[in-house]
C-alpha positions in Angstrom: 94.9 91.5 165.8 97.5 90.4 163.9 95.8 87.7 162.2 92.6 90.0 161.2 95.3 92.7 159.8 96.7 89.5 157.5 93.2 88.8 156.2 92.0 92.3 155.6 95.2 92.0 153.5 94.9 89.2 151.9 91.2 90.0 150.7 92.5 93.3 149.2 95.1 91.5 147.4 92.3 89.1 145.9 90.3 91.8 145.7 93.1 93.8 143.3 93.6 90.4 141.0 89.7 90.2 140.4 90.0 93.7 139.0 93.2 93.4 137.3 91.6 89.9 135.6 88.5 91.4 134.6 89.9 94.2 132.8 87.2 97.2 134.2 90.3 99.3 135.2 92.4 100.7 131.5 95.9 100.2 132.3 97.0 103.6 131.1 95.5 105.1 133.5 97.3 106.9 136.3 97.0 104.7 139.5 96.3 101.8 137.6 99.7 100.4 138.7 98.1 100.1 141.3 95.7 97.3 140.4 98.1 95.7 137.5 101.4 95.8 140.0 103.7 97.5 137.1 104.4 100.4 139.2 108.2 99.9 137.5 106.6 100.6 134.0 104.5 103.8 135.7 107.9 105.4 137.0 109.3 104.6 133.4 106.6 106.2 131.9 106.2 109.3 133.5 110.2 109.9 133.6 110.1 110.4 129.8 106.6 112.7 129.9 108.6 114.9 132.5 111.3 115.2 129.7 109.2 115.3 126.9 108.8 111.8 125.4 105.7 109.6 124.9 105.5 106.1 125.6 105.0 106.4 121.7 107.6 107.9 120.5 110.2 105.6 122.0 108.3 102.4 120.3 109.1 104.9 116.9 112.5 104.7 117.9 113.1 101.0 118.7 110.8 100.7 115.0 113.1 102.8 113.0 116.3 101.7 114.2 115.4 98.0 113.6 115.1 99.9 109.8 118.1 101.9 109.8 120.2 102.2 106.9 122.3 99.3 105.7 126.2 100.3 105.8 127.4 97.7 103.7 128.0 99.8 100.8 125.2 98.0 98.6 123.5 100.3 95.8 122.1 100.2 93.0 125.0 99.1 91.3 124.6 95.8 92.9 121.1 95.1 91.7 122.3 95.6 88.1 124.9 93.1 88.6 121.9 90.5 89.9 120.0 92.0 86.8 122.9 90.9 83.9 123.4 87.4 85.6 119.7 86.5 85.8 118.5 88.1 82.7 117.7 85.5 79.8 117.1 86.8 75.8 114.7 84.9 73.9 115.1 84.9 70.3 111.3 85.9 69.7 108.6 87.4 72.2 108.0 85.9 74.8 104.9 86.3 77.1 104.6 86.8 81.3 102.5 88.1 83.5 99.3 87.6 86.0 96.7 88.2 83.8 97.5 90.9 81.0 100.3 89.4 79.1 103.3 91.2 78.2 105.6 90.6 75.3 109.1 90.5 75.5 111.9 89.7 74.4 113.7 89.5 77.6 113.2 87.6 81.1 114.9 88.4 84.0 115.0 85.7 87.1 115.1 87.4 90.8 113.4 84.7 92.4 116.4 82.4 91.3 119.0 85.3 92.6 117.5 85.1 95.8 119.3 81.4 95.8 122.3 83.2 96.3 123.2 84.1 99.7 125.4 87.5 98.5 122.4 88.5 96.2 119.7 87.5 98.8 121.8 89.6 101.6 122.0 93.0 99.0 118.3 92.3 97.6 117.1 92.7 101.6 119.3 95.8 102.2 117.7 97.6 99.2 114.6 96.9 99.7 115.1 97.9 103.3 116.1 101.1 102.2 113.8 101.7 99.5 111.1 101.4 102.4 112.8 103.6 104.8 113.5 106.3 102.6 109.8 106.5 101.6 109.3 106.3 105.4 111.3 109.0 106.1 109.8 111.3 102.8 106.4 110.5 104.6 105.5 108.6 102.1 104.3 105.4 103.9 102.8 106.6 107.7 104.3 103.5 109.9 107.2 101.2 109.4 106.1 98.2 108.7 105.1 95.4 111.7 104.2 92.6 108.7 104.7 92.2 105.2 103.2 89.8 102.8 104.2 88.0 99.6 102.1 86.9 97.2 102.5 83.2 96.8 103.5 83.2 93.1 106.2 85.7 94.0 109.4 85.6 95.8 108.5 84.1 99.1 112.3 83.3 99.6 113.4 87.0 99.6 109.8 88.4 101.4 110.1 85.8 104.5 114.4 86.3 104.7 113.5 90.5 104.7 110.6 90.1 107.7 113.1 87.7 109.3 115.9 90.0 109.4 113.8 93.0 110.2 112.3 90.5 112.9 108.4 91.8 112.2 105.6 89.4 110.7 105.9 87.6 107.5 102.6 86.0 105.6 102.6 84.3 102.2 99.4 84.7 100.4 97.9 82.0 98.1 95.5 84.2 96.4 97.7 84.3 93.2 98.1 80.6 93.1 94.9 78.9 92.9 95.6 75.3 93.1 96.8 75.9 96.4 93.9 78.7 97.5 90.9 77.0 99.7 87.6 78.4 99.3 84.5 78.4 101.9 81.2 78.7 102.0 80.2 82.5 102.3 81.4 84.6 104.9 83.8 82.2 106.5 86.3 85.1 107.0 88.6 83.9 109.6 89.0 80.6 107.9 89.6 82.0 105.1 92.4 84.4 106.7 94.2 81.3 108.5 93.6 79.1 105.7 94.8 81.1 102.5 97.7 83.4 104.2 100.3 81.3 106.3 101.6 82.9 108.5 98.3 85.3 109.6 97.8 83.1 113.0 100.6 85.2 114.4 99.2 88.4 112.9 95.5 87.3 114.5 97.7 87.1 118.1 99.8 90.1 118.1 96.3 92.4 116.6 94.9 91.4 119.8 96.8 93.1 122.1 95.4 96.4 123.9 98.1 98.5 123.7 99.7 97.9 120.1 98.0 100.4 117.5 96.8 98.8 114.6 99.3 96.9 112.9 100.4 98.4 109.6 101.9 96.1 106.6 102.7 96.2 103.4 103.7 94.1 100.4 107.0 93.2 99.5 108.5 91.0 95.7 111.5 91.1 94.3 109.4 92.6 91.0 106.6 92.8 89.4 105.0 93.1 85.7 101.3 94.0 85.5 101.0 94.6 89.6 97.8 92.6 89.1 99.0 89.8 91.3 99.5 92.2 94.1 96.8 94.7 93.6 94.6 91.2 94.3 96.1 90.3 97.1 96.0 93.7 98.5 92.2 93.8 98.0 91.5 90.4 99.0 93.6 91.1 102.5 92.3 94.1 103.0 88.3 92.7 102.7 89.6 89.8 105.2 90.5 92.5 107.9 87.7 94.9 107.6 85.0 91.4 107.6 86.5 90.6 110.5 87.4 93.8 112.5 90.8 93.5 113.0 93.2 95.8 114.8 94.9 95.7 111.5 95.3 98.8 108.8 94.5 98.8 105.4 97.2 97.6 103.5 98.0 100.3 100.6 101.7 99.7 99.5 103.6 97.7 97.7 107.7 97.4 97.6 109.6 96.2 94.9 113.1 96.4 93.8 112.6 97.3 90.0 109.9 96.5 86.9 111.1 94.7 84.1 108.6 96.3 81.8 108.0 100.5 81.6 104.8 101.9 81.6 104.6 102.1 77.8 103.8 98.7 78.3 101.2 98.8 80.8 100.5 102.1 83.1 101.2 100.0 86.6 100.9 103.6 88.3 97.7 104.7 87.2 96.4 101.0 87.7 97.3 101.0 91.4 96.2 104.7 92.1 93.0 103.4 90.6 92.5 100.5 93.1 93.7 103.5 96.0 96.9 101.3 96.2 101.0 103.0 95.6 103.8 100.7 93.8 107.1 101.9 94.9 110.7 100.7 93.4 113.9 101.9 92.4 113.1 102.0 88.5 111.2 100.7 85.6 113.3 99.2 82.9 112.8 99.8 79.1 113.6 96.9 76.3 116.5 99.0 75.3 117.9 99.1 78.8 117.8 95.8 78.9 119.2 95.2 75.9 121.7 97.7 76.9 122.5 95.2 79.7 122.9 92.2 77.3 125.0 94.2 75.6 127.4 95.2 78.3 127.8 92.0 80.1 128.4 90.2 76.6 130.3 87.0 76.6 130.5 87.6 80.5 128.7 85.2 83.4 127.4 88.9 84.5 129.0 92.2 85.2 130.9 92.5 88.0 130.4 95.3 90.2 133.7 95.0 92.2 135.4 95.0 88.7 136.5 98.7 87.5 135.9 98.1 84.1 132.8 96.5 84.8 131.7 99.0 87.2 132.1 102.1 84.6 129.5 99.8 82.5 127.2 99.4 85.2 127.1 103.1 86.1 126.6 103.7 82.1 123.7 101.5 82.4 122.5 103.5 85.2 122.6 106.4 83.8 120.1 104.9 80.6 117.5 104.6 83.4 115.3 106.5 84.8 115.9 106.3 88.8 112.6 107.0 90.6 112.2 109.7 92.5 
């Protein structure tokens, strides 16, 4: 008897893994702890519906703490110190940019800041907060679970942000075509893998069944024209909808200032155009950056722990327009 009650048994536990392995039963389903043997996670979950919490809401949580404000006392005050040590004056005009030049007479260098470990560490925390204050203003729907960097930007600062915020990083070689494979017609996946390192990760964690589509953005130091990143957006964005991914459409970008205003080139209007939002702190004019020059004078930079060079930086400040 004993022996028939321990095969019955065993054939229902068989039974239970052939279900659980085929995947017929959804898991959020009431009993289906049942099948899956996670009857820990069940009581977990329906604890917090009996108090009022979803399963959801909690993974909102743990997202938004991983993003929670810096207290390290960096501001904006520390990126214009990065600003009068890395910006160089030309003589005569000078011209940058993707594809529309600009003419200048001024150059600033935040990819060579990130070199720095101070300046890397304060470039992160603002443009950690720059992305959870739009977060928190509803600006942006999700925190972020990736971010991307186009290839020709700074890669140094995008990958040491993800890594810190411990979420997804991808560099993109779409700006940089010496290094950008191309295949024959819709080779999609290839061309995913191939031309954004870092997207085999992304192609894993899409796939599970229980994470909502993941939601990223795109994160530089700066930017000019935008047209570098306005490409990559659209050339990501085509990837994921080709190939069905459980990924969102990628529709902002983060940076930590513009060296150029829009008297120069409308970069708003450009990315509302393409459906696409550009947020940073602020846009900076050629007299606010001659402003700067000014300031810092015979100086290596201005020193934002320095009083007197503090009341300068805060003048500065004041010349430019902070975005809302």
């Amino acid at each position: 008897m004993i022996d028939k009650i321990i095969i019955i048994f065993l054939g229902l536990m068989t039974l239970r893994d052939i279900i659980a392995f085929s995947g017929i039963v959804p898991q959020n389903k009431k009993f289906s702890w049942i099948i899956y043997n996670n009857y820990d996670s069940y009581i977990i979950n329906e604890t917090l519906k009996s108090v009022g919490i979803e399963k959801q809401d909690v993974k909102s949580l743990i997202n938004k703490k991983t993003f929670e404000k810096n207290h390290h006392e960096i501001s904006l005050e520390n990126l214009i110190e990065i600003i009068s040590k890395y910006i160089v004056y030309h003589q005569g005009k000078v011209e940058y940019g993707y594809k529309t030049p600009i003419n200048t007479t001024f150059y600033i260098s935040t990819v060579e800041a990130a070199y720095e470990p101070d300046y890397l560490s304060w470039m992160c925390f603002l443009i950690n907060d720059l992305v959870l204050d739009n977060y928190n203003k509803k600006n942006i729907p999700k925190l972020p679970d990736f971010i991307i960097t186009p290839k020709g930007g700074n890669t140094h600062l995008g990958r040491t942000f993800a890594d810190s915020r411990h979420i997804l990083f991808a560099t993109s070689k779409y700006s940089v075509r010496s290094t950008y494979v191309t295949f024959l017609k819709n080779e999609y996946e290839y061309n995913l893998k191939t031309n954004y390192e870092g997207s085999w990760k992304l192609l894993e964690k899409q796939k599970d069944s229980e994470q909502d589509k993941l939601y990223g953005i795109v994160v530089d130091c700066n930017t000019t024209t935008g047209e570098q990143i306005i490409d990559t957006i659209s050339d990501f964005n085509h990837l994921i909808s080709e190939l069905n991914l459980n990924v969102e459409r990628i529709t902002d970008a983060f940076t930590l200032f513009r060296p150029v205003n829009n008297e120069e080139c409308d970069i708003d209007q450009k990315f509302e155009s393409s459906g696409f939002k550009l947020h940073r702190y602020f846009d900076l004019s050629e007299s606010n950056k001659e402003l700067i020059i000014k300031e810092k004078g015979q100086q290596d930079r201005l020193n934002v722990y320095l009083k007197r060079d503090l009341k300068k930086i805060q003048k500065i400040l004041e010349e430019i327009r902070v975005m809302g």
